[in-house]
C-alpha positions as CSV (number, residue, x, y, z in Angstrom):
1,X,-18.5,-17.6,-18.6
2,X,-19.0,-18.2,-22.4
3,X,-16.3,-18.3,-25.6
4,X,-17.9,-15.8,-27.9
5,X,-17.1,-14.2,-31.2
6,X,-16.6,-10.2,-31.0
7,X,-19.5,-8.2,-31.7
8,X,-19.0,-6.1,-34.9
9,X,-16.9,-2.9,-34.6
10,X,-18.8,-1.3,-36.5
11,X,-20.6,1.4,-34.6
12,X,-18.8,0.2,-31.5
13,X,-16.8,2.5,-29.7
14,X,-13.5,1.6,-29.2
15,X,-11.9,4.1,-26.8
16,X,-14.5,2.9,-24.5
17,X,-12.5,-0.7,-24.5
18,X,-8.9,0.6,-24.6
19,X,-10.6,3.4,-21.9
20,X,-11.4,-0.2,-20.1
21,X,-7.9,-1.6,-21.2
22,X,-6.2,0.9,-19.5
23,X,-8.2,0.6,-16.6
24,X,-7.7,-3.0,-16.0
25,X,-4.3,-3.1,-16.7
26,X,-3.3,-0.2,-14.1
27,X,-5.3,-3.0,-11.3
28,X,-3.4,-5.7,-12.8
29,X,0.2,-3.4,-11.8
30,X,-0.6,-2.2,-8.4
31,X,-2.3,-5.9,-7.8
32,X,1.0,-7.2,-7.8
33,X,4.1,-5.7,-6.7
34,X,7.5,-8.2,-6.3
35,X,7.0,-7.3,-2.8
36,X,4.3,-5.3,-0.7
37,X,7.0,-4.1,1.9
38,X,8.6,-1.9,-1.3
39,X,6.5,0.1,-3.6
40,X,6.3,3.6,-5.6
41,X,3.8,5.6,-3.8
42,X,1.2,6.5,-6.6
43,X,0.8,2.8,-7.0
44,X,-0.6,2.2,-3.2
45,X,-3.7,3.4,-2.0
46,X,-4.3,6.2,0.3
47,X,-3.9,5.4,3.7
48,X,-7.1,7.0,4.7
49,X,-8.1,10.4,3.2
50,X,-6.5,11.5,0.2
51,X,-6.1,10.0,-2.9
52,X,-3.0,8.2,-5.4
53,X,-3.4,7.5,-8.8
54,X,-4.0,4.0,-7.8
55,X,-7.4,5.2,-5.8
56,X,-8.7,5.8,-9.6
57,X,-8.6,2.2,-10.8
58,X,-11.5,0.9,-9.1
59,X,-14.0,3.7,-9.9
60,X,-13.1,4.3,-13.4
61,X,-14.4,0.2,-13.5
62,X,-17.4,0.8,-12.4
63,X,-17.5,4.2,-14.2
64,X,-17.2,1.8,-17.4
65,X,-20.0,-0.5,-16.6
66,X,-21.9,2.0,-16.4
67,X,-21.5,3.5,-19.4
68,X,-21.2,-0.1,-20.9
69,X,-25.1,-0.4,-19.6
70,X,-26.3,1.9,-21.5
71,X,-24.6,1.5,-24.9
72,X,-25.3,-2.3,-24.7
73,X,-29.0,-2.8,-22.9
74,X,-29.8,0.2,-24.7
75,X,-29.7,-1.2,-27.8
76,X,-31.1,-4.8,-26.5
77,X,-34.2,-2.8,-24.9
78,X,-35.0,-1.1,-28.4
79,X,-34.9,-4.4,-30.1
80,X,-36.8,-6.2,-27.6
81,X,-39.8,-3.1,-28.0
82,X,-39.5,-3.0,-32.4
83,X,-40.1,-7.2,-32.2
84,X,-42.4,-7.4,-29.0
85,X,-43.6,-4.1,-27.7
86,X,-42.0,-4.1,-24.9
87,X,-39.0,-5.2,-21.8
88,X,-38.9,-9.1,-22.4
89,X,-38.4,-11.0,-19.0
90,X,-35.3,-12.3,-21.0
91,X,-33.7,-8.9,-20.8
92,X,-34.4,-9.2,-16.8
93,X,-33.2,-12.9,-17.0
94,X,-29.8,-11.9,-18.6
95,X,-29.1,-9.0,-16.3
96,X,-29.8,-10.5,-13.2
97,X,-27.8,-13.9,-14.5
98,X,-24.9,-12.0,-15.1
99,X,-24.9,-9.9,-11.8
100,X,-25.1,-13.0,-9.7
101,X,-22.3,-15.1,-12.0
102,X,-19.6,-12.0,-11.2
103,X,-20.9,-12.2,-7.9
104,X,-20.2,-15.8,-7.3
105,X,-16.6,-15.4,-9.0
106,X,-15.7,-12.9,-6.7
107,X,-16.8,-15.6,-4.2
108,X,-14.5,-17.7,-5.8
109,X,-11.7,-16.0,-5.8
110,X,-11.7,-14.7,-2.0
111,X,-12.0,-18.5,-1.6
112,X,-9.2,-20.2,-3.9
113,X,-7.1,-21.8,-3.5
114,X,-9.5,-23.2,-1.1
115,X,-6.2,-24.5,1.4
116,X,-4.4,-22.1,3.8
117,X,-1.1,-22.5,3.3
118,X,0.0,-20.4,6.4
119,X,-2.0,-22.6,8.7
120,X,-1.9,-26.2,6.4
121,X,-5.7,-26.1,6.4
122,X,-8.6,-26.3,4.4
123,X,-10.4,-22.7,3.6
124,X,-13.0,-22.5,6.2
125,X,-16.0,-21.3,5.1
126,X,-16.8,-19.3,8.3
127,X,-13.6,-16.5,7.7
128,X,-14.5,-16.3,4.2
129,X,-14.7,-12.7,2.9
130,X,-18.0,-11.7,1.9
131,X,-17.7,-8.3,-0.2
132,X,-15.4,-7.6,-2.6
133,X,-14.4,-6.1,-6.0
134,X,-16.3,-8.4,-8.3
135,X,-19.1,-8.2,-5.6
136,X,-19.3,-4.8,-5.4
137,X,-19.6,-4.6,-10.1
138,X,-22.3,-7.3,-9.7
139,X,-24.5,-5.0,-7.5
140,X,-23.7,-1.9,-9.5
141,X,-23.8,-3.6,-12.4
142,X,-27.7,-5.1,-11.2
143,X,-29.1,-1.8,-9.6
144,X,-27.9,1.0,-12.0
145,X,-29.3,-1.4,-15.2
146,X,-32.8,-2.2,-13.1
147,X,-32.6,1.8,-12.5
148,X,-31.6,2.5,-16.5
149,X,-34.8,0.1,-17.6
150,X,-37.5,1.4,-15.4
151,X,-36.5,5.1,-15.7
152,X,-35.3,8.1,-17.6
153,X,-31.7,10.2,-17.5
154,X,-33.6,12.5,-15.7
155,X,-34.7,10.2,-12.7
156,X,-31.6,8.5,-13.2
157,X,-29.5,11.8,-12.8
158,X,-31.3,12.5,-9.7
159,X,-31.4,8.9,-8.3
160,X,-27.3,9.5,-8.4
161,X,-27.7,12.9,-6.3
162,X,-29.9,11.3,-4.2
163,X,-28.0,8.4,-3.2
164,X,-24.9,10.7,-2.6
165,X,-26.6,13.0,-0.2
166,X,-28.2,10.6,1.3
167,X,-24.6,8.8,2.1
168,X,-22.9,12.1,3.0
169,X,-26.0,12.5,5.8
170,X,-26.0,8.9,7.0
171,X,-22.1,9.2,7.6
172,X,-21.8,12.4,9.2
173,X,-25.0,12.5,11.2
174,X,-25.8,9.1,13.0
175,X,-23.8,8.0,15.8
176,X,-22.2,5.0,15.7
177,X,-23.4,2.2,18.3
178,X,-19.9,1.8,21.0
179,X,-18.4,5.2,20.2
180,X,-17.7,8.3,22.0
181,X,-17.5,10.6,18.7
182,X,-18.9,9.5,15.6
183,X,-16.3,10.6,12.5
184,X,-15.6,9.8,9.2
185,X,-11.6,10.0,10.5
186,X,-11.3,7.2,12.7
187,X,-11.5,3.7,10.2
188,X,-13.5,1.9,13.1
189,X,-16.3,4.7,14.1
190,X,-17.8,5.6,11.1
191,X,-21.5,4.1,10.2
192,X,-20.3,2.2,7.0
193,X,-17.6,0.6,9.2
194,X,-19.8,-0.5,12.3
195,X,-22.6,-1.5,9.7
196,X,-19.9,-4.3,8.2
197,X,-18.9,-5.7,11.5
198,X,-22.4,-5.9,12.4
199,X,-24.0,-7.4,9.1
200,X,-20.7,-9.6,8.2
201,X,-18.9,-9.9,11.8
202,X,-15.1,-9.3,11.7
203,X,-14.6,-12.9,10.4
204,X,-16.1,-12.2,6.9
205,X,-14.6,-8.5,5.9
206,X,-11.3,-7.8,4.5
207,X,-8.8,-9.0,7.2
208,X,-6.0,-6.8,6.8
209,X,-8.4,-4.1,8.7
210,X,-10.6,-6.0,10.6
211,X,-12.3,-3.1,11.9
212,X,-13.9,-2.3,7.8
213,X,-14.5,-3.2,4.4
214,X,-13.4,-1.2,1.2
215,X,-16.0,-2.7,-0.5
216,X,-19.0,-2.8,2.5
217,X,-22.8,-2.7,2.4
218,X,-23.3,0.8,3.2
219,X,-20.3,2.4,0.8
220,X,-21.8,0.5,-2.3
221,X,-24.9,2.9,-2.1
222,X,-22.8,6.1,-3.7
223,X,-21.1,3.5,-5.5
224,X,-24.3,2.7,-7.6
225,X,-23.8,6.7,-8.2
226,X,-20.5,5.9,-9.5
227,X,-22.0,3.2,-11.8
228,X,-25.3,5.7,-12.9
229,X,-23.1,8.5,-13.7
230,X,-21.3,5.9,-16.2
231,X,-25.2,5.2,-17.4
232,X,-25.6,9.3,-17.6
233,X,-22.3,9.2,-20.4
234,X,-23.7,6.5,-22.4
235,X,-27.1,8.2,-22.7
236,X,-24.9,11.4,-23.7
237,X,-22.8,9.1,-26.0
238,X,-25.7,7.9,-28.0
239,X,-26.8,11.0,-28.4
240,X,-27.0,12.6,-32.5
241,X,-24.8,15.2,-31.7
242,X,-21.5,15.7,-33.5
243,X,-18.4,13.7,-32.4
244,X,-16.6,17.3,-31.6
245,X,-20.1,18.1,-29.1
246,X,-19.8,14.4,-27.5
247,X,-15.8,15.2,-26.5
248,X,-16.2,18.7,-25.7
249,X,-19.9,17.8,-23.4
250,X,-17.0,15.5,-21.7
251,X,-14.6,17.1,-21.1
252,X,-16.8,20.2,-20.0
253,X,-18.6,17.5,-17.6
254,X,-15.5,15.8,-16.0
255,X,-13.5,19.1,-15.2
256,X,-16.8,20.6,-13.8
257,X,-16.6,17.3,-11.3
258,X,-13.1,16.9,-10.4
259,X,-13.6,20.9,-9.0
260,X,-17.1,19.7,-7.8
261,X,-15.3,17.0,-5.8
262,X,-12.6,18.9,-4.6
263,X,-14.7,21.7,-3.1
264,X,-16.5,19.4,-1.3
265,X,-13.5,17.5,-0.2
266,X,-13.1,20.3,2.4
267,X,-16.9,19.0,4.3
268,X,-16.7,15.4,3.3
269,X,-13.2,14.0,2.5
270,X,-12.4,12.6,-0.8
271,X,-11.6,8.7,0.8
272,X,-11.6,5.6,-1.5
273,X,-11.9,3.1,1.6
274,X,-15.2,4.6,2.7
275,X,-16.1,5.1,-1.3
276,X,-17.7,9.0,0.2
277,X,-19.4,11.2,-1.7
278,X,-16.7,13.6,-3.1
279,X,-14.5,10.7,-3.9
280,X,-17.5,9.6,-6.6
281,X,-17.6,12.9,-8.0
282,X,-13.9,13.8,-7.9
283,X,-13.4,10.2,-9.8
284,X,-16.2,10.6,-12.2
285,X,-14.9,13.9,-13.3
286,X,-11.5,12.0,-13.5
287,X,-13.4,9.4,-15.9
288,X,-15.1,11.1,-18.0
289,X,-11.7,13.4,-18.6
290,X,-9.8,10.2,-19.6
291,X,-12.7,9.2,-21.3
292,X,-12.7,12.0,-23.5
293,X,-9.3,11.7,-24.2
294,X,-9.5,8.5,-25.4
295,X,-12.4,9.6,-27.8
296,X,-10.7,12.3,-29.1
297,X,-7.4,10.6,-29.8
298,X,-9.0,7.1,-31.2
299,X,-12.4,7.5,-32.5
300,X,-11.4,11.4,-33.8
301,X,-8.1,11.5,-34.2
302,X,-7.7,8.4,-35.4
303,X,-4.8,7.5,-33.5
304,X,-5.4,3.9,-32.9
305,X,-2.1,1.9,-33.0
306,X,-0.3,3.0,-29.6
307,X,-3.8,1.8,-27.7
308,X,-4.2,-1.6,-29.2
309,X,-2.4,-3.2,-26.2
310,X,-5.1,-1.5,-23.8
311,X,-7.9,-2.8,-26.7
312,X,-6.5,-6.2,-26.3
313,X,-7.1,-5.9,-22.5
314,X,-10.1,-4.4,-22.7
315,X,-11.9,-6.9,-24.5
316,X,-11.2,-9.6,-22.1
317,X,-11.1,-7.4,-18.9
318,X,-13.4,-9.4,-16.4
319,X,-11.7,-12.8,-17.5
320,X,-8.6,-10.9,-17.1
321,X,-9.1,-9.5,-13.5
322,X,-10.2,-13.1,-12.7
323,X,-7.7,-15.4,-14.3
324,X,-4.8,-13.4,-13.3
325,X,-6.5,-13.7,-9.6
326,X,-6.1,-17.0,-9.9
327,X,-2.4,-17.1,-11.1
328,X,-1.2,-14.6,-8.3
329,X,-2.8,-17.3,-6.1
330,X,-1.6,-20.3,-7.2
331,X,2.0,-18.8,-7.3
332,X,1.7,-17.6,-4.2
333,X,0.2,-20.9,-2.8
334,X,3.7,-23.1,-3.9
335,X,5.8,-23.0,-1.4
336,X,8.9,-24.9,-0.1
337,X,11.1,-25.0,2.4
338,X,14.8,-23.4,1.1
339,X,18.3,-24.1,1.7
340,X,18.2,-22.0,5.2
341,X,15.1,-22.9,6.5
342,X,12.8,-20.4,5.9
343,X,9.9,-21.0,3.9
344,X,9.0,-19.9,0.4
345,X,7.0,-19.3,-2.2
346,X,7.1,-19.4,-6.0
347,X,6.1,-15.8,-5.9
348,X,9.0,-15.0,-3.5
349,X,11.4,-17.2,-5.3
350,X,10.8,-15.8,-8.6
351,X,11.0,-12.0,-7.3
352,X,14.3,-12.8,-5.3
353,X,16.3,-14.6,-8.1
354,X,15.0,-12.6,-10.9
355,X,14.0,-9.5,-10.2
356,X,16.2,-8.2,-6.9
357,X,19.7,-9.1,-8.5
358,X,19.1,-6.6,-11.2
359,X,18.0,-3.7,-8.9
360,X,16.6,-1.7,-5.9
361,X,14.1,-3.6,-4.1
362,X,11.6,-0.9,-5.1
363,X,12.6,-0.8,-8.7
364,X,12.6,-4.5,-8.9
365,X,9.3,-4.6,-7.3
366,X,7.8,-2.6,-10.1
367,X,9.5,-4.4,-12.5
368,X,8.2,-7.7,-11.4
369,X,4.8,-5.8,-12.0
370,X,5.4,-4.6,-15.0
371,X,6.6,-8.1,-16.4
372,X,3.4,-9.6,-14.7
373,X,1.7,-6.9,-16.7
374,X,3.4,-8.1,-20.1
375,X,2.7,-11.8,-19.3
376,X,-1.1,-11.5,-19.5
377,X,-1.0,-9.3,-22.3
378,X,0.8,-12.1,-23.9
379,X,-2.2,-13.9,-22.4
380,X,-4.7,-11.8,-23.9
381,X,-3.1,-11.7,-27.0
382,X,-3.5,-15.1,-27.7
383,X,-7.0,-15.1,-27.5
384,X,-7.6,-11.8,-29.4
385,X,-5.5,-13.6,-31.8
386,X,-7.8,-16.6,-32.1
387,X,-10.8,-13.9,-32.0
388,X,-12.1,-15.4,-28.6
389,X,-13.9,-13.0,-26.2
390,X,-14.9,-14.4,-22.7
391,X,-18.1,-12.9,-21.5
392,X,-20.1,-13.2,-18.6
């Protein structure tokens, strides 16, 4: 990570960072509920098919990389060709440097605090979780900008169609290896599932399954789609046409998607765990509608003040994700033993003395949220204050 000054706003287009804001701050809520056992259904993921408004977090992330791709190499690559002709090796250096830094921090954090405080033992390396949410940006974020540089929208645009055929065939075609029927509705026969028991072994993918990974090998393939069509909006973004063309070409776009998705929904189920087809469609039509919201109210409109909390997030989004990681770990890491017996954590303690007195378990549990919310914008705040931007 580096301390950097911000880039000139001139030209730049904020709705895309409050659009990234907003984004990061709905993970931040649902990442940290008072207590798991009592929660608001839209902010928990579906249990299998389906979707919540919580199953909208993670795509719209990768959605914005995507688009960030574009409006950011884009101009790097046509520098690099006015000064040297061409692609410099730097602009390859950079990309795949920052691909495998978010890749290690993801690392990182499935690691920390490093000491099992269940157990009273040392992290062992060979349980650690391999994939990941920071994992699965750094490959996106590394294929769909190797794919942006060496083609055109075109071949881009069809690269995405490709990838998501290629997934719905893969999943609902080739027997799984050990079972009797091979279906996208059972979480343990299904390819993408066997494929990250095979490759990582049930010790290394996320454990409260143990039979699959959210974020596995085989489900990043449409997720690169999820990241290109993000690449397909910048290159429609930084296009000459009129402000009112770029909203309207949006919003056209993302309804035409979310009905896209749904249709197909009815063949291959809209389902965030195995990342399927329809799901990428259905939340890219779901982007780009929020996206064009955001354009119309803030860089039309000019209705800027209600979304500078969401610009203040945005700006430091990845150190966000990642320092708040750490926080919810450390807290949850102190523990005691209490006045009855039982053991405790400062997470618990702070929930049960502050939070629960004051209401419902569920409402206190989203208030413990929304204050954890509140705290890192007070975070963020501070360093948007000081005009320091942490990049990767």
């Amino acid at each position: 990570m580096s301390i950097q000054p911000p880039e000139s706003t001139t030209g730049r287009l904020i709705s895309l960072d409050v659009f990234r804001g907003i984004t990061i701050a709905g993970m931040i809520l649902v990442n940290n509920p008072g207590t798991w056992s009592a929660i608001y259904p839209p902010l928990e993921h579906a249990e299998w098919h389906g979707w919540t408004p919580t199953d909208f977090i993670f795509p719209f992330f990768v959605f914005i990389v995507g688009v960030s791709i574009t409006l950011a190499l884009g101009r790097r690559v046509e520098t690099a060709k006015e000064i040297h002709g061409s692609i410099t090796n730097d602009v390859y250096w950079k990309i795949f440097r920052r691909a495998g830094l978010i890749f290690f921090l993801g690392l990182f954090l499935a690691a920390f605090p490093f000491y099992n405080p269940n157990e009273g033992t040392l992290i062992n390396l060979s349980t650690l979780r391999i994939p990941g949410v920071l994992q699965r940006i750094a490959v996106c974020y590394l294929v769909a900008s190797l794919i942006f540089l060496k083609t055109n929208w075109k071949t881009q645009a069809l690269i995405a169609a490709l990838l998501l055929f290629a997934y719905w065939a893969l999943i609902t075609l080739i027997p799984v290896p050990g079972c009797a029927v091979t279906t996208f509705d059972d979480k343990a026969c299904n390819l993408a599932a066997w494929l990250d028991r095979t490759v990582f072994t049930v010790n290394h993918i996320w454990r409260q399954a143990k039979v699959y990974d959210p974020e596995g090998i085989l489900s990043t393939l449409p997720a690169i789609s999820t990241a290109l069509a993000g690449v397909l909006t910048g290159h429609w973004l930084r296009t000459n046409r009129s402000d009112f063309e770029k909203v309207g070409g949006l919003f056209f776009a993302g309804v035409c998607g979310v009905m896209t998705g749904y249709v197909w929904n009815g063949w291959f189920p809209i389902n965030k765990a195995l990342w399927t087809s329809s799901y990428v469609i259905f939340t890219a039509g779901m982007a780009l509608c929020l996206l064009a919201a955001c354009y119309w109210l803030i860089d039309i409109k000019g209705y800027k003040k209600w979304a500078q909390p969401f610009l203040i997030f945005g700006l430091n989004a990845l150190a966000l994700y990642f320092f708040s990681g750490i926080f919810e770990r450390l807290i949850e890491a102190i523990r005691w033993t209490n006045a009855s017996g039982e053991i405790t954590t400062l997470q618990d303690w702070i929930f049960n003395s502050i939070f629960l007195p004051l209401a419902s378990p569920i409402n206190a549990s989203l208030g413990y949220a929304i204050c954890y919310v509140l705290f890192w914008l007070l975070m963020m705040w501070l360093l948007y204050r000081k005009r320091i931007f942490i990049k990767v």
